[in-house]
C-alpha positions in Angstrom: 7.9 2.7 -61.3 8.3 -0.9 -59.4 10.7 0.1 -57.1 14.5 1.1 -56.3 17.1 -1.6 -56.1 20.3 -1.2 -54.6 22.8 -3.8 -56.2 25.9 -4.1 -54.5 28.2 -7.0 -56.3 31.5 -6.5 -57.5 31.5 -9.0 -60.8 30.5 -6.7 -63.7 29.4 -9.5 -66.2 26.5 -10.6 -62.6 26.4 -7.0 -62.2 25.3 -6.3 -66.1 22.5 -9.2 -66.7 20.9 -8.7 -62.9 20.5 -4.6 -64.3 18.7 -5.6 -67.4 16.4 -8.1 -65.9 15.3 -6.3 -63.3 15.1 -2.9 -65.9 12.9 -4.7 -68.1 10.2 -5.3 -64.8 10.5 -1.7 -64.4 12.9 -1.1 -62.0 15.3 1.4 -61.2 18.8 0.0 -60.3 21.7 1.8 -58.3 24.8 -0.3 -58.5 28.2 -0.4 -56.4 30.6 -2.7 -55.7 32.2 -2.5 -52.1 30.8 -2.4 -48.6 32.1 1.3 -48.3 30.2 2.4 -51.6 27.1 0.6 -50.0 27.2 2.8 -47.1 27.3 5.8 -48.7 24.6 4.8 -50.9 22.8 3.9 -48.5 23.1 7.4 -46.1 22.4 9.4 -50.0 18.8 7.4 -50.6 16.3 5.1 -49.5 15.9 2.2 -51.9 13.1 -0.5 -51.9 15.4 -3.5 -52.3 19.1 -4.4 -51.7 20.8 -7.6 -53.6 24.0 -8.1 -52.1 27.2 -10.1 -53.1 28.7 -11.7 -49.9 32.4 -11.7 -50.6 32.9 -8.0 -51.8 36.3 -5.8 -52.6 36.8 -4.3 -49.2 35.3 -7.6 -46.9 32.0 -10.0 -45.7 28.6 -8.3 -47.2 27.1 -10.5 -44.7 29.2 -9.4 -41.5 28.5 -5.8 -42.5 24.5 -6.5 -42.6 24.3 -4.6 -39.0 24.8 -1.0 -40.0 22.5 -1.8 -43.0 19.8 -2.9 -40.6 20.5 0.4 -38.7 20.1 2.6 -42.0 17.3 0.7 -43.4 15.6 -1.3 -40.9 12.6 -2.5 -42.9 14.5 -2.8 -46.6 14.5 -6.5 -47.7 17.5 -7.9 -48.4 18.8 -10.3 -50.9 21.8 -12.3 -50.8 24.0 -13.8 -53.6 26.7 -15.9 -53.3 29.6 -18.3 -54.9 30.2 -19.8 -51.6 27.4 -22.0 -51.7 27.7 -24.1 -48.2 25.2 -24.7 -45.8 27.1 -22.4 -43.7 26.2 -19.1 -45.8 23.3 -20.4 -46.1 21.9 -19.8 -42.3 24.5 -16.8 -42.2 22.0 -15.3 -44.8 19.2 -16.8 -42.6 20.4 -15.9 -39.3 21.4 -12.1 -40.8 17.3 -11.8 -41.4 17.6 -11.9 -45.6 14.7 -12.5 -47.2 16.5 -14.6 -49.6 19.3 -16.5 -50.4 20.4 -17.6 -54.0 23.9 -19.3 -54.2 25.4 -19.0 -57.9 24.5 -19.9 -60.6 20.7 -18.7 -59.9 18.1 -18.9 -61.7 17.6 -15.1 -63.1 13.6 -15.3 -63.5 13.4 -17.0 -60.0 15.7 -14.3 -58.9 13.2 -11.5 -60.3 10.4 -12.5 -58.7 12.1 -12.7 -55.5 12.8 -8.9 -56.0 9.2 -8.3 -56.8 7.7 -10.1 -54.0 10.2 -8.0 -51.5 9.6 -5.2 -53.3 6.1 -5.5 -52.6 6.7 -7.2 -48.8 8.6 -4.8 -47.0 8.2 -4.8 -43.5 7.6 -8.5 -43.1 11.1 -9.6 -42.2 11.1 -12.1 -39.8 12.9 -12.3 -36.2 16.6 -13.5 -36.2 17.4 -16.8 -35.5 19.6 -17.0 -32.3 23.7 -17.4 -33.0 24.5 -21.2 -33.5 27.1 -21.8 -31.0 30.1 -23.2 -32.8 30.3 -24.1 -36.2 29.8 -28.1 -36.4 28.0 -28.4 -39.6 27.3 -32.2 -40.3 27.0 -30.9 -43.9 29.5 -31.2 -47.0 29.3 -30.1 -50.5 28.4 -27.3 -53.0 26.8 -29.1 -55.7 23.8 -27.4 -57.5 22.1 -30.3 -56.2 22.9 -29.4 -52.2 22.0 -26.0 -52.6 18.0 -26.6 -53.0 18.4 -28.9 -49.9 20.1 -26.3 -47.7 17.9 -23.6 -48.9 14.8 -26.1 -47.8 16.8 -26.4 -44.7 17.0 -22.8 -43.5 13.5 -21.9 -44.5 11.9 -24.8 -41.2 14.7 -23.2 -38.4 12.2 -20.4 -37.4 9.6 -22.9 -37.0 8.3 -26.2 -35.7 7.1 -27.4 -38.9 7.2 -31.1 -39.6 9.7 -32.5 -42.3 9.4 -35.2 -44.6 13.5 -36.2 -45.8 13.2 -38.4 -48.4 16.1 -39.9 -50.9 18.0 -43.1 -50.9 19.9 -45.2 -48.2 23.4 -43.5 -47.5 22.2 -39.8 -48.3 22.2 -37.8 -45.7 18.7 -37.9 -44.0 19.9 -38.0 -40.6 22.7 -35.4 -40.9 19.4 -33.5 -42.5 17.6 -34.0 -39.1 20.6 -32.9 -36.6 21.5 -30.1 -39.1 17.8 -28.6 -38.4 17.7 -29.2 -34.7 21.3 -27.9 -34.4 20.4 -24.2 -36.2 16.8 -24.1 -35.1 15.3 -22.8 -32.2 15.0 -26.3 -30.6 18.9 -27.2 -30.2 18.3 -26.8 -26.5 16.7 -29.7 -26.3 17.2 -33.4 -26.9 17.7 -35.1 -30.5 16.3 -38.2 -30.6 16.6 -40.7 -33.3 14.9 -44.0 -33.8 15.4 -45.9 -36.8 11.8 -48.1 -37.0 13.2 -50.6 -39.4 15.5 -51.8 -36.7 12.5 -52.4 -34.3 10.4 -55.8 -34.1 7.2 -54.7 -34.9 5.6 -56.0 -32.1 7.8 -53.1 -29.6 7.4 -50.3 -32.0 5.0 -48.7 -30.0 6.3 -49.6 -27.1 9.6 -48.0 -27.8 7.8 -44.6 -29.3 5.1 -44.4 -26.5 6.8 -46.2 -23.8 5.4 -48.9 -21.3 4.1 -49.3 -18.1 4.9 -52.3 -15.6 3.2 -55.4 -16.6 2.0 -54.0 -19.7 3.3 -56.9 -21.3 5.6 -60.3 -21.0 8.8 -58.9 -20.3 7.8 -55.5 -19.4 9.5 -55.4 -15.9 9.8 -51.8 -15.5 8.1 -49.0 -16.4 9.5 -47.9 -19.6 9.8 -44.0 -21.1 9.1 -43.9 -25.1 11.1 -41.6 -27.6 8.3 -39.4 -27.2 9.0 -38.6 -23.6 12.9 -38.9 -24.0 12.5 -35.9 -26.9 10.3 -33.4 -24.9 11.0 -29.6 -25.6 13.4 -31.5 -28.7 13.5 -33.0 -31.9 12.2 -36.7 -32.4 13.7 -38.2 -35.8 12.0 -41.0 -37.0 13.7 -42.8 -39.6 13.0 -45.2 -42.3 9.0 -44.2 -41.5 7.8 -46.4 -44.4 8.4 -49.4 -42.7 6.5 -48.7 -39.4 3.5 -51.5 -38.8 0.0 -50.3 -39.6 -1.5 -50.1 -35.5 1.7 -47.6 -34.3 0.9 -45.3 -37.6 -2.5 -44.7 -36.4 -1.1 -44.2 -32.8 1.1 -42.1 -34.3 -1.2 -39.8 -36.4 -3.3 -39.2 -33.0 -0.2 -38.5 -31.1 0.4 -35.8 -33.9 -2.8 -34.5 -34.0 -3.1 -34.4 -30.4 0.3 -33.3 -28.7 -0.6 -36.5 -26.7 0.4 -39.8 -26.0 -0.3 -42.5 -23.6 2.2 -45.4 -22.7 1.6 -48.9 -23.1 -0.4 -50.3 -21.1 -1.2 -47.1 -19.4 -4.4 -45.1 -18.9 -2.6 -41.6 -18.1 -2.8 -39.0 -21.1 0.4 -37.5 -21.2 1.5 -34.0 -23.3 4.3 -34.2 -25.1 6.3 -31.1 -27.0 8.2 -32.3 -29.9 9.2 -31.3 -33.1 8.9 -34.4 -35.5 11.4 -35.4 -39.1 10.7 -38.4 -40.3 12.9 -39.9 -43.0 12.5 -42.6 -46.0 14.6 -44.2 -48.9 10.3 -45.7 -50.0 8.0 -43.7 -52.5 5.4 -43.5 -49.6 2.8 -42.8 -52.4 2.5 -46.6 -54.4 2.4 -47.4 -50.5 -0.9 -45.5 -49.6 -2.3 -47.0 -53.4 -1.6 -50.5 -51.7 -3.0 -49.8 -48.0 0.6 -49.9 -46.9 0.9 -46.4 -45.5 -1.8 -44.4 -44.2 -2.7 -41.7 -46.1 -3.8 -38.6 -43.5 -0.4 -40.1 -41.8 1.5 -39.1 -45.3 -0.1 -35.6 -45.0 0.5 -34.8 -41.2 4.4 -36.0 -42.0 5.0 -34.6 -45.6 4.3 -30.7 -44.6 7.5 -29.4 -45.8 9.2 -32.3 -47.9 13.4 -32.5 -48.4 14.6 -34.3 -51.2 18.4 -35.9 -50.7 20.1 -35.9 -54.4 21.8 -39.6 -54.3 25.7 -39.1 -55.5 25.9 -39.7 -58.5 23.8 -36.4 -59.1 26.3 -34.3 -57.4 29.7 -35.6 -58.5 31.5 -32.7 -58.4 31.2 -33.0 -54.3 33.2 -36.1 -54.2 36.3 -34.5 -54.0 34.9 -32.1 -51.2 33.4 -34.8 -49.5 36.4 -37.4 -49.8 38.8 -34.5 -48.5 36.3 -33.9 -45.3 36.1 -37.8 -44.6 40.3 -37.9 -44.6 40.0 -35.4 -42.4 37.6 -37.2 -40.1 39.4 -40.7 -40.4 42.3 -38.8 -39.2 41.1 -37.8 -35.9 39.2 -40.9 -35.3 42.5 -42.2 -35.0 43.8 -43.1 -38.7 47.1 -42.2 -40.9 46.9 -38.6 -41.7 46.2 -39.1 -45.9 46.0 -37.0 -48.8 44.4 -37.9 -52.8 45.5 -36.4 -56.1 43.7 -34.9 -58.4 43.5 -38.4 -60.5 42.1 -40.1 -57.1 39.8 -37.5 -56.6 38.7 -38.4 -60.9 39.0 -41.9 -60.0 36.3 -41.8 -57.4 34.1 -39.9 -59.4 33.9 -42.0 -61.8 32.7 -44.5 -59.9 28.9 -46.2 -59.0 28.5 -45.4 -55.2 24.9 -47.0 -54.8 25.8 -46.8 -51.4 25.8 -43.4 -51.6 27.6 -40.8 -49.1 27.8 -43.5 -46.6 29.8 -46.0 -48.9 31.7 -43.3 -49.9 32.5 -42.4 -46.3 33.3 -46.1 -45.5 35.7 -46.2 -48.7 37.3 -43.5 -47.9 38.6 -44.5 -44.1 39.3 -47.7 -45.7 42.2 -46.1 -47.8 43.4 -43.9 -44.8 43.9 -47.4 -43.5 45.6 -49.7 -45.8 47.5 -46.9 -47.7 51.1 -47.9 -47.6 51.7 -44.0 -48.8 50.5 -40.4 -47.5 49.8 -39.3 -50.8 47.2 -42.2 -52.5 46.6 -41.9 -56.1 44.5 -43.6 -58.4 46.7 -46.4 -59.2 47.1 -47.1 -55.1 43.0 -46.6 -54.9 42.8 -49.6 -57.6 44.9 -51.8 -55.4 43.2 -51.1 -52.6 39.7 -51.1 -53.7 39.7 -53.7 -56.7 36.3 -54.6 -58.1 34.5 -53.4 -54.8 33.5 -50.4 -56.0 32.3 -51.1 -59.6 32.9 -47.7 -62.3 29.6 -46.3 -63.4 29.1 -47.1 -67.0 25.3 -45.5 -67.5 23.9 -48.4 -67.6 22.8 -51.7 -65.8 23.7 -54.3 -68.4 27.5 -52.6 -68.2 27.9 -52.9 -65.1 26.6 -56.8 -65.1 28.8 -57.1 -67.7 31.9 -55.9 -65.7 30.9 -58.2 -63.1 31.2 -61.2 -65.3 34.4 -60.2 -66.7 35.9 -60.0 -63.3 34.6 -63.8 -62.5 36.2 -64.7 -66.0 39.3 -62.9 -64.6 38.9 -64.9 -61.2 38.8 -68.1 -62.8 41.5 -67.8 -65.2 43.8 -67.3 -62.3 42.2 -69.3 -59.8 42.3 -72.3 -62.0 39.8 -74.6 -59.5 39.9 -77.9 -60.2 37.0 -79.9 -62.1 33.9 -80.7 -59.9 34.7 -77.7 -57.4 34.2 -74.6 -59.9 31.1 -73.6 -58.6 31.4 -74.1 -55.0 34.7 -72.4 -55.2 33.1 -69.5 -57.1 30.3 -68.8 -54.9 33.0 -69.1 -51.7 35.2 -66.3 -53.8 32.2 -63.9 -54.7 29.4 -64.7 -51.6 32.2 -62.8 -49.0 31.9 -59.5 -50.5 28.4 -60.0 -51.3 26.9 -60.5 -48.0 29.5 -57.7 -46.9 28.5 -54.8 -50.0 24.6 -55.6 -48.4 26.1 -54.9 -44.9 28.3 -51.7 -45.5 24.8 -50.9 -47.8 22.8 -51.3 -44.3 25.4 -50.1 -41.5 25.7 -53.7 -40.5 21.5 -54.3 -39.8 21.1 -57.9 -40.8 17.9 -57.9 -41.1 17.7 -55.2 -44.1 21.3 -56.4 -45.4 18.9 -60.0 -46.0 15.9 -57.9 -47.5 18.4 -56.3 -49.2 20.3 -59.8 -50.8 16.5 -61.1 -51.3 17.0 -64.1 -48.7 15.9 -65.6 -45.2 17.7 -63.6 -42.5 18.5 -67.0 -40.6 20.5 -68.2 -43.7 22.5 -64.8 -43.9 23.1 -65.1 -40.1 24.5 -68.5 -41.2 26.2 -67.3 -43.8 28.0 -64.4 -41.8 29.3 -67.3 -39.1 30.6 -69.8 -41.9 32.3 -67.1 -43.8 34.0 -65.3 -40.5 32.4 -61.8 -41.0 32.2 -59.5 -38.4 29.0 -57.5 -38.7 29.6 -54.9 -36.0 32.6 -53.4 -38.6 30.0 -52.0 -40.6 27.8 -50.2 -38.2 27.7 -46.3 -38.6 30.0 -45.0 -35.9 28.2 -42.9 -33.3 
């Protein structure tokens, strides 16, 4: 016999094919469906296993984990649930389950979880330490989301470094805080340096710090990052684009616990808990002596993948609602969006990801003319910015030129202007897509457009755009 399983889920359908999976491994399954039952059950036998629903008849499965713990300190326990947020997901963590699987699951994954507890009991790890308040920078209950928060929950007993990967707009900071917020580290400071946004020649300088004279300009002594996230959480963002001479004084600061300012001759110990992020394939990098490769390994213990949107649709609504709600204490028009606005904007191609979304969004709470926006309002307000997703490049480059067809049959310029007049009409929202794509950093908004970042600066001055409106809010 493999083992006794308590099953305690009130959907009889869930109930019925977790029995005869775990049967045909050998099992022997006991089956309830309330907290109460679960007690009882639990006071008549001892079982090797228990899989547990959280939202039962008669309450919380995971509220009521305590007097499990006190019947059956060292039994294993699984939890299932529908209410896949990032929330349950550390309540499962924090209530010491040695699993999690939000539903659907994946039933053979699900057996060997039971098999590996059923042969691991008494290796349940200590309890995380209540998270005060519930400010989870997370949103959405995708499929998609679920691996990440899972991922997520599994580093918040440890120091382990994190590799968040996935495109620009994703997530990969609200990643970072949501790890040093539930992990045993929100004590301490979060830092975050994006290196992109650093001239190369101060990237060290700003990681490592500086001492006095170390180099023209260096007036003061100068504490890096490093120091600044002692006993914390250092985020270092957009990794792939950090010069080749601070990744090597990086990799020995990693390998060391040690760092030593600019300039400086001191050794000094540092106690930090590193998450590094990038929207690059670090790999083609290290092919092309771009990115060091024992860097890659030190960084990339335990990797997170960000799914971009348009692999978790069904969390636009979710998100869109949670953005309203934000816009509306940051000062905006209270809003709502139908259920046609909600299919309106998931229909569309947010390349910018979670972030244009977000910027959309607080966009409409401000130049709604109604509380209610639907999708014929979201049209008006959003035109062509957002294009539709159509599957497929060439569609999309075709609905681009049937919108400058549409410009110029009303437009009407006169002979010898049409071009200048065009590019005037379409450069505008160009330059701005590339800055709302780059939270207003020129410098990536012009590696972005693929030109000189002196002739976007230009461009910006001629064409009155005000860059600071599209940098991420703090």
């Amino acid at each position: 016999m493999a083992g006794t399983i308590l099953l305690v889920e009130d959907d009889t359908a869930i109930a019925t094919v977790i029995t005869a999976a775990l049967e045909d491994e050998g099992f022997s399954i006991v089956r309830c469906s309330s907290i109460s039952e679960r007690d009882v059950k639990l006071i008549e036998s001892s079982f090797d296993v228990m899989l547990t629903d959280v939202m039962l008849e008669d309450g919380d499965g995971l509220i009521s984990l305590g007097s499990v713990r006190k019947a059956a300190p060292d039994m294993p326990v699984i939890v299932l649930s529908a209410q896949n947020t990032l929330d349950t997901a550390v309540r499962a963590s924090d209530s010491d389950a040695f699993e999690y699987f939000p539903k659907p699951f994946d039933l053979d994954e699900l057996v060997r979880a039971v098999s590996q507890a059923a042969g691991d009991r008494g290796s349940i790890p200590e309890a995380l330490p209540e998270c005060e308040g519930d400010g989870l920078p997370m949103v959405g209950r995708s499929p998609a989301m679920q691996g990440v928060y899972r991922m997520i929950t599994r580093v918040l007993r440890n120091d382990l470094t994190v590799l968040v990967t996935g495109e620009s707009g994703t997530g990969k900071e609200l990643v970072a805080e949501a790890i040093h917020q539930l992990g045993g580290r929100r004590t301490g400071p979060f830092v975050a340096v994006n290196t992109a946004a650093i001239p190369h020649d101060l990237v060290e300088s700003e990681l490592f710090g500086h001492e006095k004279g170390a180099f023209t300009g260096a007036v003061a002594q100068a504490i890096g990052k490093f120091e600044q996230a002692n006993g914390g959480t250092l985020f270092l963002d957009e990794i792939g684009d950090m010069p080749a001479e601070a990744q090597t004084r990086l990799l020995r600061a990693l390998q060391s616990g040690r760092i030593r300012r600019v300039g400086g001759r001191q050794e000094i110990a540092v106690n930090v808990r590193i998450i590094a992020a990038t929207n690059r394939d670090l790999v083609p990098m290290i092919a092309g002596g771009k990115f060091r490769e024992d860097l890659f390994y030190r960084l990339n213990v335990v990797p997170i993948e960000l799914p971009p949107l348009r692999d978790r649709r069904e969390d636009i609504g979710v998100l869109s609602q949670h953005f309203l709600a934000q816009a509306s204490e940051d000062g905006l028009p209270r809003r709502q969006l139908t259920e046609n606005a909600v299919v309106n904007l998931e229909q569309r191609n947010w390349r910018g990801n979670v972030r244009e979304l977000r910027n959309v969004i607080y966009r409409l709470a401000l130049m709604s003319r109604e509380d209610m926006i639907d999708a014929e309002s979201l049209d008006e307000i959003l035109g062509l910015e957002t294009h539709f997703s159509s599957g497929a490049l060439d569609e999309q480059e075709a609905g681009i030129g049937a919108a400058l067809n549409i410009w110029l049959s009303q437009e009407e310029p006169v002979s010898g202007t049409v071009y200048a007049s065009a590019l005037a009409a379409f450069e505008k929202p160009l330059i701005e897509h590339a800055l709302v794509q780059t939270s207003g950093n020129q410098l990536r908004a012009a590696k972005f457009l693929g030109i000189n970042r002196n002739t976007l600066r230009k461009r910006i001055t001629e064409l009155n755009i005000e860059p600071d409106r599209f940098a991420r809010p703090v």
